[in-house]
N, C-alpha and C positions, 0 to 999 in steps of 0.2 A: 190167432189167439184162441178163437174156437177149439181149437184141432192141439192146442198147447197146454202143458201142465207147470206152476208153478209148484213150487218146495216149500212149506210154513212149518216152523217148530215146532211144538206142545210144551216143550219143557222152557222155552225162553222165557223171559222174564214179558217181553210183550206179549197184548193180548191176543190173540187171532183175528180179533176184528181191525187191530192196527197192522199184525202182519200182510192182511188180505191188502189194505189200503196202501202200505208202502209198496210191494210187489208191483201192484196197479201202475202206483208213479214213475218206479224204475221204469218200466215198460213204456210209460207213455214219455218221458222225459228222454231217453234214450232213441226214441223214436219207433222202438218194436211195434209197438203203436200208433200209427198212423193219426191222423186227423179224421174225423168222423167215422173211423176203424169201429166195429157192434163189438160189446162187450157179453161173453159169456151170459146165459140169465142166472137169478142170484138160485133157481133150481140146479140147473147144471153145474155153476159152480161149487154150492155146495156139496154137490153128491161128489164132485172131483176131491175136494179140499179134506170129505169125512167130518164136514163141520154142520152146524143148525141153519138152515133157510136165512133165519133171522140175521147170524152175525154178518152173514155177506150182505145180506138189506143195508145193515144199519152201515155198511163199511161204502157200498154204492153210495146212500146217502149221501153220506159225508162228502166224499168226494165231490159228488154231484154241487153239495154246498160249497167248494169250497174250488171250483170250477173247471176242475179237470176232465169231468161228464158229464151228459146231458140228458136228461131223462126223456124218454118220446113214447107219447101216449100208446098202447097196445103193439108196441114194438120193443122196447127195452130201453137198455143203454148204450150211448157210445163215448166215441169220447170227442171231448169241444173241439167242435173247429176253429174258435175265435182261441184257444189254449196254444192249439199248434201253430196256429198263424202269424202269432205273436211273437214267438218262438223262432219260428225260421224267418220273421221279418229281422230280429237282433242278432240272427245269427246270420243273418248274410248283409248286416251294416257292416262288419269286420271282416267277413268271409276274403281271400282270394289276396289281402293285403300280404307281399312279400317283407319278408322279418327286413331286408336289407334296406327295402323302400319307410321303416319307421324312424322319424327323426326325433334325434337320442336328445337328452337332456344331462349334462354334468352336475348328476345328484351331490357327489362329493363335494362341488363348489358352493352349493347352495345349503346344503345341510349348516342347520348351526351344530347340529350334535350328532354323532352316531353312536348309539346306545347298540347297537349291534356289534362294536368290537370290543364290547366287555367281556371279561370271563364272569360265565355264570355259573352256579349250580345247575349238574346235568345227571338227569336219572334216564333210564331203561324204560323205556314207553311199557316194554313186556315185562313189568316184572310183576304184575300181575301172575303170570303164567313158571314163574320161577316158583322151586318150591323152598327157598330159602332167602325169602325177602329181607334181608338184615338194614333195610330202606327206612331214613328218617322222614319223619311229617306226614307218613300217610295211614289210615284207621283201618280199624279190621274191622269190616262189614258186620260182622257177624256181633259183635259188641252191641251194635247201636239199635233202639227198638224202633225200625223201619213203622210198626205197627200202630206207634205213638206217633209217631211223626205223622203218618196219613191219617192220622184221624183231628191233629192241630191246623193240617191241610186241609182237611177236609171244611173242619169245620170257620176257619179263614174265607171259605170262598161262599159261605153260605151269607144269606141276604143282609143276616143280622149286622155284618163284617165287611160289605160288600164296599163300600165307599171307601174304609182304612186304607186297602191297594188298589182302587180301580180311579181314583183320583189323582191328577198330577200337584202334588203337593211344593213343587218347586225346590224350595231348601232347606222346606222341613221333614222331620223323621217322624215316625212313628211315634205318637205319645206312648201308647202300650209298652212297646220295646224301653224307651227311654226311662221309664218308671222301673220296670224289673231288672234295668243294668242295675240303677241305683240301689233299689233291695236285695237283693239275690246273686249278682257278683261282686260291685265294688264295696261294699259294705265288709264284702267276707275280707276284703284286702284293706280294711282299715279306710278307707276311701269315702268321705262323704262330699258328693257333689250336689247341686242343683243341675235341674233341667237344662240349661242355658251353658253348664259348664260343659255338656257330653255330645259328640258328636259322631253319629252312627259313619261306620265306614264299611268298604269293598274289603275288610280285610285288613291285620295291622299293615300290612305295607303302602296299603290307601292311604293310611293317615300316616305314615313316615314323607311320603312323596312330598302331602300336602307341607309337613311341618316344614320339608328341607326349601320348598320354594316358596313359603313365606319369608321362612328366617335366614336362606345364608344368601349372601351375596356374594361373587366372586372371589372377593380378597377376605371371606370370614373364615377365621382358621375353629375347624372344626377338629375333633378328638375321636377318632372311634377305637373297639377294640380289636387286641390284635393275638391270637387269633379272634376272628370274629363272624357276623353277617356279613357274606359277600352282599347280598343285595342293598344293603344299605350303604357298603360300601361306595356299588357303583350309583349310587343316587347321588350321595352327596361329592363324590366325584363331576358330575353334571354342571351342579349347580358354584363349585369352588372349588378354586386352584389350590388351596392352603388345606389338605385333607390330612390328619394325622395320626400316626398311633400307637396306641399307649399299649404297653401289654399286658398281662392279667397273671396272675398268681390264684392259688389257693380259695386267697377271701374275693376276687374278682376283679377290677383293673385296679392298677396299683397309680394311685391318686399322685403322687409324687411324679409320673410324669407329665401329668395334663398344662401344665405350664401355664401359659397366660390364652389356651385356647378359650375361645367364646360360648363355646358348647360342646357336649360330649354324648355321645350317646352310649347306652350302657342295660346291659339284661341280667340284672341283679339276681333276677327267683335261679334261673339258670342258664349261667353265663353259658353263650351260643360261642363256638360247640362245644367247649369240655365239661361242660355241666358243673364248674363252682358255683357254688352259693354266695354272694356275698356280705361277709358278717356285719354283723350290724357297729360294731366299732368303724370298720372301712366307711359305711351307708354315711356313719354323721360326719368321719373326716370330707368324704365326697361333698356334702351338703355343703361342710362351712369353708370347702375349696369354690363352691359356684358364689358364695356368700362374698366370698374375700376378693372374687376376680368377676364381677357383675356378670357372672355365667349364667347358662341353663343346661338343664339336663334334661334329656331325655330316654324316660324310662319303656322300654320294651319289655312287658312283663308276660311273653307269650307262653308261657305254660306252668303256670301259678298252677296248677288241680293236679300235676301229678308229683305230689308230694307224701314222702311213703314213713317218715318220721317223726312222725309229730307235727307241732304245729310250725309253720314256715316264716321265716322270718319275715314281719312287716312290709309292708313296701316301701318303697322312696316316699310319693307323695303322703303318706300316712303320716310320717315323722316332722312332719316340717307344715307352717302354716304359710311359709312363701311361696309366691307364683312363679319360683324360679325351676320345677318339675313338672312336666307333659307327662301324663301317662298313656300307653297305649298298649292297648290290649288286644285278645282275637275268641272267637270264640273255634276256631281251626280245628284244636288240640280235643275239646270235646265234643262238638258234633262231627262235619266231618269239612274237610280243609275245601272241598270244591264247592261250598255256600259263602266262601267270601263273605264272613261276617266280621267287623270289628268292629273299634270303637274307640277316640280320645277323646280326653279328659285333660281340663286346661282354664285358664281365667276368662271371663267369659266375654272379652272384649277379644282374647287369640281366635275363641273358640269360631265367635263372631265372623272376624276373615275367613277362616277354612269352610265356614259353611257358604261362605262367598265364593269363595274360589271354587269348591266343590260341583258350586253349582252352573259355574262356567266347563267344567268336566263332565261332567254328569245327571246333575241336576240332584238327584238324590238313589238311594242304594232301592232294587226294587222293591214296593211296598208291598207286595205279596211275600216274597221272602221276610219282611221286617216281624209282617202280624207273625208268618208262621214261628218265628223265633220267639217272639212275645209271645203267645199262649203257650209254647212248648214251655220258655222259663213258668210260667205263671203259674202251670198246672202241677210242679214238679218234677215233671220229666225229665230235665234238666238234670237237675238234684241226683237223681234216681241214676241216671246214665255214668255221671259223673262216679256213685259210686261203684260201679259195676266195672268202671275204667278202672278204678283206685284197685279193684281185687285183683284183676286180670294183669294189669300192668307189673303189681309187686309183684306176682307171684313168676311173673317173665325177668322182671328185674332182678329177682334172686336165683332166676335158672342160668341167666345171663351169667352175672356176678360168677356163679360158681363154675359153670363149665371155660370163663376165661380163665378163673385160676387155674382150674386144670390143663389146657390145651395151651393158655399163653399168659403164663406165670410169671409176675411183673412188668406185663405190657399195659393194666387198666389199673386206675383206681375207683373204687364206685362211686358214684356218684350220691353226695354227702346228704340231698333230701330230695332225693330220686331225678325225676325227670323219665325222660323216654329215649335214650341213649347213652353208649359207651363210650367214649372217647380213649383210643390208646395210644400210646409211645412205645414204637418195634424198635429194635436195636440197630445200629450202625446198617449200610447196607438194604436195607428194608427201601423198598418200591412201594410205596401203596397203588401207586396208578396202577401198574405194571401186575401187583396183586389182584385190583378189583378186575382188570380185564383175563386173568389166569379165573379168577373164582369164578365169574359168569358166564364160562363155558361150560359148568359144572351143574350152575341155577342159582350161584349164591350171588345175591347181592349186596355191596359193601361203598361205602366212598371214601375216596381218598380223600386226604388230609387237606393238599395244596392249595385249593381253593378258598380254605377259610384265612390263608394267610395273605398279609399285603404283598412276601416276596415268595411263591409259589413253591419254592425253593425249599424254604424254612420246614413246609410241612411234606417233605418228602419221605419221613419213617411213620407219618400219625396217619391214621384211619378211624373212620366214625361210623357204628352199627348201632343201628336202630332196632327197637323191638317193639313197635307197638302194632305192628303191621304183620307179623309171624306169629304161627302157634307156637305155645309153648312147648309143645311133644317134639318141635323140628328144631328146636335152642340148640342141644348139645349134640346132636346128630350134624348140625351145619356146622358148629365151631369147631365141630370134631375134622370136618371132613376140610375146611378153611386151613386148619394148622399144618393138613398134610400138604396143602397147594404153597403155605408158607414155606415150608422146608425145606422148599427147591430154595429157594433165595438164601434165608439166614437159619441159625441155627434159635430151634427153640426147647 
């Protein structure tokens, strides 16, 4: 190691004191690094590295803290021998065992469930690296004020705040958070709850899990839509045999087939994935169908803010003073989807169980993340982001719009109070699978239809492009360059 040089960035997004530290560990976890092996001085290294004395000091530290090194008076650093020791005592508990000599277990037999042979939604790990990400659900970096946010961090971890996430709260949330859903988002959706009705989640699909394993039992015949959320699909799959579905129109599912089902689940702001609205005539038929058939509904209202027309139609729970609507929410859409933030909304004896049960899963959502979300609402920032989405969004949403009418001309219709997606119908013939794996050779990324449907089949000419993830300069440049990959297959 003396005699060796590692490689550190400058331009990385880490800081050179964390590059120095991780290098370190590779090295010693890997074994390059021996046990009580002397480490560089933090002079030598920095004059190797081109960095300050200091940053390697404070980077030895750490480590040293943190027990990888060992500090020795008028001699340096090296690294632990009780680190290595440790290390090759676990690694030769298992060491030498032959794979044939391990005796098998028949997982199959034992499983109650295998959630591993559902079809899920599947995206491109790399499409980061694509320059024509037509990818739904995920945020453009570049939107969100990284600069606000480290400073709501910041100030979250300071003494004043210190208790809010360093305490194990059990099954309770954040007051903070809890107060500013009530003001500042559910308010806006016509929504007034008390404290005891809302219950913070990992995300709206935290709180779909939870609803499905309170309320369905095997033989509960459930309603979803069709097309619709594969993932809620294969939840309430899991939990019942009796899964059905209803299909959607225009104003959004069409209430005439839910039949004598127990519950329905339903994405009113914008029906997941063709982006319908649904009108508020269908909202009160839906309501006095849960009314007439001792139902519930459950409302997924995940992306209420990107609404580009005016004001949006009310939500379910807003119109109705019964507790026959769950609402759940996320905040995904505008911060950013990998903070698992949500939140339902429910009578406060439901609410009750899920904070129960939640806490046999989880316990509760981390409280570090809760406060930073609460002061971010609190301070505005929220507010602020939100509208900077609204700009960025329309202004993609009408680059979208137009370069599909030009490249593929009666395959989309727009989407009636926007959202963050196109939903088309290609003509006879039309592959979408077959399409997204021809586009992605190219960089373009797009999904096929088949997933959102029960019979995989059905959505074999639709495909779903996403724009919240792409600049607008590369809109009509990728559909431009999509419609010529289309034209091997159908004509457009």
């Amino acid at each position: 190691m003396r005699d060796s040089m590692f490689h550190i960035e400058r331009a990385e997004t880490s800081t050179l004191q964390n590059q120095i530290r991780e290098r370190l560990v590779e090295a010693i976890l890997s074994g390059q690094l021996p046990s009580g092996a002397p480490i560089p001085s933090t002079r030598a290294m920095a004059k190797r590295l081109n960095v300050s004395r200091n940053t390697v000091m404070l980077a030895y530290q750490a480590l040293a803290a943190d027990g990888y090194l060992e500090s020795r008076e008028r001699s340096g650093f090296y690294v632990s021998p009780e680190l290595r020791d440790s290390m090759v005592a676990q690694a030769g508990a298992g060491a030498g065992a032959d794979d044939r000599d391990i005796e098998r277990v028949t997982w199959e037999k034992r499983l109650r469930r295998q959630p591993s042979s559902q079809e899920n939604i599947t995206k491109p790990k790399n499409w980061h690296d694509c320059p024509y990400p037509f990818i739904y659900g995920q945020a453009d970096e570049a939107l969100f004020p990284v600069a606000d946010w480290r400073d709501c961090t910041r100030q979250a971890m300071s003494r004043k705040w210190l208790d809010a996430w360093t305490d194990d709260r059990f099954n309770e949330d954040d007051p903070m958070l809890v107060e500013q859903l009530r003001q500042r988002v559910l308010i806006r959706r016509g929504i007034m709850a008390s404290g005891d009705e809302i219950l913070v989640t990992l995300g709206a699909q935290n709180a779909l899990y939870l609803l499905s394993s309170l309320l369905v039992k095997p033989e509960t015949p459930v309603a979803i839509e069709n097309p619709g959320y594969p993932d809620v699909r294969n939840i309430f799959r899991l939990m019942s045999a009796d899964v059905r579905t209803a299909p959607v129109d225009a104003e959004g599912v069409r209430v005439d087939t839910l039949a004598d089902a127990s519950m329905v689940y339903v994405t009113p702001s914008h029906q997941f994935p063709t982006n319908a609205t649904m009108s508020l005539e269908r909202r009160y038929a839906l309501l006095q169908w849960a009314t007439d058939n001792d139902a519930l509904i459950i409302e997924d209202d995940y992306e209420f803010e990107t609404n580009y027309r005016g004001t949006p139609t009310p939500a379910l729970m807003s119109l109705t003073a019964s507790e026959r609507v769950l609402y759940v929410g996320s905040l995904s859409k505008s911060l950013m989807p990998g903070l698992r933030m949500g939140f339902l909304v429910g009578p406060r004896d439901l609410i009750a169980e899920a904070r129960a049960l939640r806490r046999l899963m989880l316990r509760h959502p981390p409280g570090n993340n809760q406060r930073v979300v609460a002061l971010f609402l609190a301070l505005g920032h929220h507010d602020a982001v939100v509208s900077r989405l609204h700009r960025a969004y329309s202004a993609r949403w009408k680059t979208l719009g137009a370069a599909l009418e030009t490249h593929f001309p009666g395959w989309a219709r727009a989407p009636g109070f926007g959202g963050t997606s196109f939903w088309l119908r290609g003509p006879e013939g039309l592959d979408s699978r077959q399409l997204a794996d021809d586009a992605l050779e190219d960089g373009i990324v797009i999904e096929p239809g088949g997933i959102y449907f029960d019979d995989p089949a059905e959505g074999r000419r639709y495909l779903r492009l996403g724009f919240s993830s792409i600049p607008e300069e590369r809109i009509e440049p990728g559909i431009a360059l999509l419609a010529g990959i289309a034209r091997r297959q159908v004509s457009i």
